[in-house]
N, CA and C atoms as a LAMMPS dump frame, in Angstrom:
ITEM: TIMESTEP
0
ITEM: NUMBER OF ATOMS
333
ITEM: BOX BOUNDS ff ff ff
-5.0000000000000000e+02 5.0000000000000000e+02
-5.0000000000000000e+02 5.0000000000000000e+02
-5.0000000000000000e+02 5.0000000000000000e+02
ITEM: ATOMS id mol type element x y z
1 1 1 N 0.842 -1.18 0
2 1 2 C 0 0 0
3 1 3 C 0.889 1.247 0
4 2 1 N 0.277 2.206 -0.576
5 2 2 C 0.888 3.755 -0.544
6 2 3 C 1.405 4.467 0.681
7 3 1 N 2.234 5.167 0.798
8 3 2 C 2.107 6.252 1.839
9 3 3 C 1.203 7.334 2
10 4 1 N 0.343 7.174 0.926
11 4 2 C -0.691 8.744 0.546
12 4 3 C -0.761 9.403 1.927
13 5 1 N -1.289 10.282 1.859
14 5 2 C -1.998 11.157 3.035
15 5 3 C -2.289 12.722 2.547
16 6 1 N -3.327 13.373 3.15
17 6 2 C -3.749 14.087 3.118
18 6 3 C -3.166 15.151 1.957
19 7 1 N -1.745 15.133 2.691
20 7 2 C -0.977 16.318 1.92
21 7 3 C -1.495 16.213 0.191
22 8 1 N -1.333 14.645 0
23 8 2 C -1.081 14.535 -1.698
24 8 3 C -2.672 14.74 -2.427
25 9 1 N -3.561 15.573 -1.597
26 9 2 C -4.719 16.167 -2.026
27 9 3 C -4.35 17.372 -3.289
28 10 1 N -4.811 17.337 -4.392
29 10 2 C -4.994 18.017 -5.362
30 10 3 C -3.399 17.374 -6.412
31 11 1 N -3.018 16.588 -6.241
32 11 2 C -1.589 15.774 -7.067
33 11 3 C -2.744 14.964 -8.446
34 12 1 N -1.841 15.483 -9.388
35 12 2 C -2.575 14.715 -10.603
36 12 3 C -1.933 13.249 -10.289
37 13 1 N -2.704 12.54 -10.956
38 13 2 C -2.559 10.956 -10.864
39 13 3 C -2.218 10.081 -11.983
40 14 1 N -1.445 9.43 -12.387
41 14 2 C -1.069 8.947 -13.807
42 14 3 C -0.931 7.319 -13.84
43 15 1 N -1.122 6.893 -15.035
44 15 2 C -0.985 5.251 -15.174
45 15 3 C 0.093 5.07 -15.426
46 16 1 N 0.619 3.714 -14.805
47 16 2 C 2.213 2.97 -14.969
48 16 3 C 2.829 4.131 -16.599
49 17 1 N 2.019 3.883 -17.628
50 17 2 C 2.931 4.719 -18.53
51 17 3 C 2.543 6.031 -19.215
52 18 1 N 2.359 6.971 -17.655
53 18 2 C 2.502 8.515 -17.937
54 18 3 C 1.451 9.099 -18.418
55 19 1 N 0.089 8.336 -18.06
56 19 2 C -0.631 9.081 -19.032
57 19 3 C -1.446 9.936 -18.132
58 20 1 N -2.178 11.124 -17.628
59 20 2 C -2.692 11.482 -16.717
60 20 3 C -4.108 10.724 -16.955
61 21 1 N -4.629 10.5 -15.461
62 21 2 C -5.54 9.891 -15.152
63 21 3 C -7.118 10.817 -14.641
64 22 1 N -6.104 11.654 -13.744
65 22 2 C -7.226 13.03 -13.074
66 22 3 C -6.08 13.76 -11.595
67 23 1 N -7.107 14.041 -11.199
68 23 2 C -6.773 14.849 -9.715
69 23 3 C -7.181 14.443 -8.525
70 24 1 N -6.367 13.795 -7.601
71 24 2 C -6.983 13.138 -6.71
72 24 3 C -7.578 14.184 -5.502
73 25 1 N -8.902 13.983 -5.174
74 25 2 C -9.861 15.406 -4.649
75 25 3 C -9.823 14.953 -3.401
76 26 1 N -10.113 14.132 -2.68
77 26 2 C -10.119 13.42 -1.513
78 26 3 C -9.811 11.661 -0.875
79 27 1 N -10.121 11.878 0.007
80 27 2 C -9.767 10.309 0.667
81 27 3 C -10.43 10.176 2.072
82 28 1 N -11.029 8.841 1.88
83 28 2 C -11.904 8.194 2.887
84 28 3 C -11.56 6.652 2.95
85 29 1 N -10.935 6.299 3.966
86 29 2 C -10.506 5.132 4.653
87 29 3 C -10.013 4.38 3.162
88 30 1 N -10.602 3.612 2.874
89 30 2 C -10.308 2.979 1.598
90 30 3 C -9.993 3.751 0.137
91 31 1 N -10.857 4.694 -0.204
92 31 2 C -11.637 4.801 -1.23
93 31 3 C -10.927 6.404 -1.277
94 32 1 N -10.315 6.598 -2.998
95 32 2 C -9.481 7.551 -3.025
96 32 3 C -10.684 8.563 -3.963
97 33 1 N -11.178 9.548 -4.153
98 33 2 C -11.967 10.227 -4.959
99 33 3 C -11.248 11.179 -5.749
100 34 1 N -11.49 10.899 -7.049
101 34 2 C -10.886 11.679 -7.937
102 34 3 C -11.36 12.352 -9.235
103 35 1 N -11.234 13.642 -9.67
104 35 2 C -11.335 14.058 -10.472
105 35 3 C -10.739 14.127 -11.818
106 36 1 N -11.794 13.271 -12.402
107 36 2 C -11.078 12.301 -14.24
108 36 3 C -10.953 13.524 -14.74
109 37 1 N -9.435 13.546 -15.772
110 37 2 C -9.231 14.06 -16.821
111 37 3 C -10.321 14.46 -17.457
112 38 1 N -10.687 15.602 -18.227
113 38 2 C -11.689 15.746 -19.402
114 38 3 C -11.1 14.967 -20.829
115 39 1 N -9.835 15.217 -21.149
116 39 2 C -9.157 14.438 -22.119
117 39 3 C -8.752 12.941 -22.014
118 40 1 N -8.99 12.138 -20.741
119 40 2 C -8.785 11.133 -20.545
120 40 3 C -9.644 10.356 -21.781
121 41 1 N -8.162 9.316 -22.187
122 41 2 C -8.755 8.483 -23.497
123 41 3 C -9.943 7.523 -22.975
124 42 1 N -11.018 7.564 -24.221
125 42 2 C -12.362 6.597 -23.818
126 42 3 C -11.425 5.178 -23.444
127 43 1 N -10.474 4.551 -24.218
128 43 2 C -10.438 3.057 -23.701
129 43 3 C -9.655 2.861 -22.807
130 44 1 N -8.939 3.622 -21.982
131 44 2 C -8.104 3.667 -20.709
132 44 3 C -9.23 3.957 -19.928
133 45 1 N -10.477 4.627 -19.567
134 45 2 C -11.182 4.614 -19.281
135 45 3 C -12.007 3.219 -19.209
136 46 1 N -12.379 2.707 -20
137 46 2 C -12.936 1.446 -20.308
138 46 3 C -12.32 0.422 -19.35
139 47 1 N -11.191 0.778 -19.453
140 47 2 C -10.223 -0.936 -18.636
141 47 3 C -9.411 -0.469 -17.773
142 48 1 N -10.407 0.719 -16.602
143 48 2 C -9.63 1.755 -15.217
144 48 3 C -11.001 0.794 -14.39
145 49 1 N -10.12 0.309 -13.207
146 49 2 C -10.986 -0.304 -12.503
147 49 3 C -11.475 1.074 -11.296
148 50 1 N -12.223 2.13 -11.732
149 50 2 C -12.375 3.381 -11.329
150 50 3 C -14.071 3.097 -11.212
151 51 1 N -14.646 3.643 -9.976
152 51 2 C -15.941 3.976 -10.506
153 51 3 C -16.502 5.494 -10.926
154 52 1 N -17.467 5.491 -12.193
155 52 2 C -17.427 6.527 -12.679
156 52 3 C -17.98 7.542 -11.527
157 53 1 N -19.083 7.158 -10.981
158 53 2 C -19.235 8.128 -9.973
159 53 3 C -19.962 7.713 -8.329
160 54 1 N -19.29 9.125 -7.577
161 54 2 C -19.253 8.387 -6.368
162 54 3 C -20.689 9.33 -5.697
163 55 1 N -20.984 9.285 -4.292
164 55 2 C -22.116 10.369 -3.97
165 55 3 C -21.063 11.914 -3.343
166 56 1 N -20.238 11.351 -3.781
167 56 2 C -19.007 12.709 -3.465
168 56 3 C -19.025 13.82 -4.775
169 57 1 N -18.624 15.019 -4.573
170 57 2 C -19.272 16.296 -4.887
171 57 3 C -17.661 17.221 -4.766
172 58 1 N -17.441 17.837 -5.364
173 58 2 C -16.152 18.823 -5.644
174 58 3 C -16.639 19.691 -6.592
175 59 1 N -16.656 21.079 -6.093
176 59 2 C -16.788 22.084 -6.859
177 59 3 C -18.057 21.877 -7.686
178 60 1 N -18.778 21.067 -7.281
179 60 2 C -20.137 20.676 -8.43
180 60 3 C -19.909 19.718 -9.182
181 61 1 N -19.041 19.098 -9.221
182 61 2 C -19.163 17.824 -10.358
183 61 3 C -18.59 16.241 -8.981
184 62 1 N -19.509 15.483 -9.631
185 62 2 C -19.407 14.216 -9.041
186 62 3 C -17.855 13.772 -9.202
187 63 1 N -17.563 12.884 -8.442
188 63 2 C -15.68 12.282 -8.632
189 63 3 C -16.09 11.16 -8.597
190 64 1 N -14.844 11.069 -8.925
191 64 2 C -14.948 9.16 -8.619
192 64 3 C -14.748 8.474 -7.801
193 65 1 N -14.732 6.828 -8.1
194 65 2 C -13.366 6.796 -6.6
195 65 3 C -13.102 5.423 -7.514
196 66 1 N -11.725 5.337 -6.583
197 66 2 C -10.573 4.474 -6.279
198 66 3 C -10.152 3.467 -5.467
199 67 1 N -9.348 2.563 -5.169
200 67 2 C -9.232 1.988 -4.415
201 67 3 C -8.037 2.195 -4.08
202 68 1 N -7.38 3.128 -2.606
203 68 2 C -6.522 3.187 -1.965
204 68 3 C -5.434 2.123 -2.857
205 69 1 N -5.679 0.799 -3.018
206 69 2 C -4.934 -0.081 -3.053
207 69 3 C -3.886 -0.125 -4.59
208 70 1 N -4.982 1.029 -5.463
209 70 2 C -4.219 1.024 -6.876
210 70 3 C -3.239 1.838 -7.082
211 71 1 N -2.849 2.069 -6.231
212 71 2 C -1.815 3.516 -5.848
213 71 3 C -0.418 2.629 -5.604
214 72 1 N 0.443 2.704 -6.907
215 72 2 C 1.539 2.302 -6.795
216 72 3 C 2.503 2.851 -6.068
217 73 1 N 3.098 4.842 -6.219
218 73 2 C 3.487 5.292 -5.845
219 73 3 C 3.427 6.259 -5.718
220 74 1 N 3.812 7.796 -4.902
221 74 2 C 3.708 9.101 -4.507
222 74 3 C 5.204 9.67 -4.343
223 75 1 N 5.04 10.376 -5.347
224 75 2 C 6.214 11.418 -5.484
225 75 3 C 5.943 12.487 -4.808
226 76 1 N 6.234 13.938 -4.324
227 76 2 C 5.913 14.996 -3.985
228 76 3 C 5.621 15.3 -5.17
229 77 1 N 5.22 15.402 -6.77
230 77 2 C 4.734 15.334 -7.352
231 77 3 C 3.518 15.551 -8.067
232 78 1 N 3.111 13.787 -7.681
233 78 2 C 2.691 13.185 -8.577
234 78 3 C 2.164 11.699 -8.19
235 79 1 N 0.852 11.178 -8.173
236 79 2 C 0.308 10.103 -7.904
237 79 3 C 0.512 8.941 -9.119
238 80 1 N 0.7 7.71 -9.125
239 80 2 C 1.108 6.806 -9.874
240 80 3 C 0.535 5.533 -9.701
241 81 1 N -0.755 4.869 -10.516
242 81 2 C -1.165 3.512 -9.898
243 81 3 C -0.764 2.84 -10.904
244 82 1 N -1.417 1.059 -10.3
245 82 2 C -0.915 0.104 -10.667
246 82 3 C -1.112 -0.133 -12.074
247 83 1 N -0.691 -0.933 -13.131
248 83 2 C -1.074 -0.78 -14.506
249 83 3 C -2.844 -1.937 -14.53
250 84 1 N -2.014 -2.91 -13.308
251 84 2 C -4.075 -3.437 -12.887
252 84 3 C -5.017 -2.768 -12.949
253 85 1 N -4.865 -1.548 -12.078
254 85 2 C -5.768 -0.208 -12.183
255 85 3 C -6.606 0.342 -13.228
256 86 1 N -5.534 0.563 -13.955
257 86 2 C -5.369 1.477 -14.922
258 86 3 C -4.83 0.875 -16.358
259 87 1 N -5.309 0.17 -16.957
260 87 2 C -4.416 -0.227 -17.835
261 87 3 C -4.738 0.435 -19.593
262 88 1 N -3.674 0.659 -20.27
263 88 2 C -3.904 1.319 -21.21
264 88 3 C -3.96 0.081 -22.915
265 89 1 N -3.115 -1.052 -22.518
266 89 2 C -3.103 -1.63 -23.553
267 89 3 C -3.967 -2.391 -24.273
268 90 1 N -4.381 -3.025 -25.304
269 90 2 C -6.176 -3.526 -25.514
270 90 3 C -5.456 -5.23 -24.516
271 91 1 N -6.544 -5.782 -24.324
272 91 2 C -6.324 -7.025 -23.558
273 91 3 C -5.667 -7.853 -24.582
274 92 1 N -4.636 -8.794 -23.874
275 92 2 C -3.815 -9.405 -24.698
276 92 3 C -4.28 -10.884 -25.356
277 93 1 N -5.138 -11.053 -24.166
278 93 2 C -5.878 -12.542 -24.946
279 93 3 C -6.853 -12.307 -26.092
280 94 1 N -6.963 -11.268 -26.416
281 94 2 C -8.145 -11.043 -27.714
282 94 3 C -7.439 -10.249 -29.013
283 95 1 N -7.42 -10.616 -30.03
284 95 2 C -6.806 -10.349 -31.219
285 95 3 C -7.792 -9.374 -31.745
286 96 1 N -8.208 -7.903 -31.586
287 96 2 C -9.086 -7.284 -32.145
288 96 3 C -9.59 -7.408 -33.632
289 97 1 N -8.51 -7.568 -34.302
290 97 2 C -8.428 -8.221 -35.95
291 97 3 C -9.415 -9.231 -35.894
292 98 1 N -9.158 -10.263 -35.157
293 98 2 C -10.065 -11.309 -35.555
294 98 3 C -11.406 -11.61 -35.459
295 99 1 N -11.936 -10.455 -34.509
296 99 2 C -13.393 -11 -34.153
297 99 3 C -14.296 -10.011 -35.235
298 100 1 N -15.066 -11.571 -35.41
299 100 2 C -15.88 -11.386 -36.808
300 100 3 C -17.26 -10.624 -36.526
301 101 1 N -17.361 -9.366 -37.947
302 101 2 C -18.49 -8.819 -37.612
303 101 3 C -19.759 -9.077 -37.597
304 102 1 N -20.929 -8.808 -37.405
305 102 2 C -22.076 -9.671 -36.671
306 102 3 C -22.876 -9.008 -38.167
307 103 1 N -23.356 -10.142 -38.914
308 103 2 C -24.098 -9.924 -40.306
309 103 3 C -25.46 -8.71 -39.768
310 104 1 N -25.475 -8.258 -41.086
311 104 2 C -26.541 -7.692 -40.721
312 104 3 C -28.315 -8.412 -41.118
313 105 1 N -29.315 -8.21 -40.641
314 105 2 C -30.554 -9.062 -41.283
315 105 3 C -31.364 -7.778 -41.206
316 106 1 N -31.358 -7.739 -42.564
317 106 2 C -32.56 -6.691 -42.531
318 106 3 C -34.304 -7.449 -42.904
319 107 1 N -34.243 -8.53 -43.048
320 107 2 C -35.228 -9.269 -43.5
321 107 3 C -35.218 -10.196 -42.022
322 108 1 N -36.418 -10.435 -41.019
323 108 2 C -36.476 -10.837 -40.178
324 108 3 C -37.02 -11.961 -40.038
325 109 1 N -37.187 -12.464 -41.406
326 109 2 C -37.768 -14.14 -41.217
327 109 3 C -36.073 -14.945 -41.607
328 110 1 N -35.489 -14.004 -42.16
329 110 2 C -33.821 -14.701 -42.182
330 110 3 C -33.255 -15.069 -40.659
331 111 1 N -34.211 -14.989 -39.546
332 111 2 C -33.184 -14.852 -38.183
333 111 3 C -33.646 -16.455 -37.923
């Protein structure tokens, strides 16, 4: 687990490879709340074990949260989680190339 604490309130947060994630807004026992990037890519998003939103409130917009536990490391900085977390690459067991597209039926006695 991290050293986080209080101090590292308002530290942007980034995945194993540099990409910013958001702003971490608060912290409650477990559960880290953070404010996502607006530019954060849709499929790093997709495969961030993040929930999109929490009943937590900053400046008017909902945050998220986190799990204390994805927090690799803390720079004076700069927040850094695990690539588990956060991962940016497409999943390795699935060959995107290969999966076949789903016909179309526009005639519904063909189904």
């Amino acid at each position: 687990m991290s050293n986080l604490t209080e101090d590292d309130i308002g530290k942007p947060i980034y995945t194993a490879e540099e990409h910013r994630i958001g702003t971490l807004r608060g912290m409650d026992g477990p559960t880290l709340y953070i404010s996502l990037a607006d530019d954060i890519d849709p499929e790093l998003h997709s495969d961030m074990n993040i929930s999109e939103i929490t009943g937590v409130k900053d400046r008017g917009e909902y945050l998220a949260g986190a799990a204390r536990a994805s927090v690799a490391g803390v720079t004076d900085e700069e927040i850094h989680f695990w690539p588990t977390y956060a991962a940016e690459a497409e999943h390795e067991s699935v060959t995107y190339e290969e999966i076949p597209e789903q016909e179309s039926h526009d005639d519904p006695s063909e189904l």
